[in-house]
N, C-alpha and C positions, 0 to 999 in steps of 0.2 A: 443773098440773105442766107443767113444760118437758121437750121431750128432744131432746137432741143427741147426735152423732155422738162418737165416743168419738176422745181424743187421744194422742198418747204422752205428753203430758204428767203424763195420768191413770194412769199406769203404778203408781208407787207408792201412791196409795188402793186403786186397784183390786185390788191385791196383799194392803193392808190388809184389804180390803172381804172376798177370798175366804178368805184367813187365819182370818179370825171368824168364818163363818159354817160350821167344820167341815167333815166329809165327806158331810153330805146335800146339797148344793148343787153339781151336777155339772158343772151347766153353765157355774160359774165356778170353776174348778180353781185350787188354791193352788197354784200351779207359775208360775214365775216366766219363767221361756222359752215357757212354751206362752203365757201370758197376751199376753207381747211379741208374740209370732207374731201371734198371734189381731186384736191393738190395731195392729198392722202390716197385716194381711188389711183391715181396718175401714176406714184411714185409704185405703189403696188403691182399694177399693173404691168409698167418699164423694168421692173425687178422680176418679173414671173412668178408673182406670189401671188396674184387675183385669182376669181375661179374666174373660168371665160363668159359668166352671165354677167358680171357685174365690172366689166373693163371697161376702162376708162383712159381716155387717152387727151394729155393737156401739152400743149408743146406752145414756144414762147418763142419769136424770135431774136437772136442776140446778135451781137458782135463778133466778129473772128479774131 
């Protein structure tokens, strides 16, 4: 398995992805602004433009 850094692109599976998987999966909230936020925080972060209190790390696994 691969894993990379998660994109905005991935906004909408992602959204999919926590939609499915109900309310036991907290760590990926069906909330659509939080998700953004969070997929925002990630991409910032993977770029080294976070401050180090507020890093955020979202990695997804894909295909090779």
């Amino acid at each position: 398995m691969i894993v990379r850094s998660v994109r905005a692109s991935d906004l909408p599976a992602l959204i999919d992805l926590a939609r499915s998987t109900g309310t036991g999966l907290t760590t990926l909230p069906a909330n659509e602004a939080r998700l953004a936020y969070r997929v925002g925080r990630a991409e910032k972060t993977f770029a080294g433009e976070a401050e180090p209190v507020s890093y955020t790390h979202l990695t997804l696994p894909t295909k090779a």
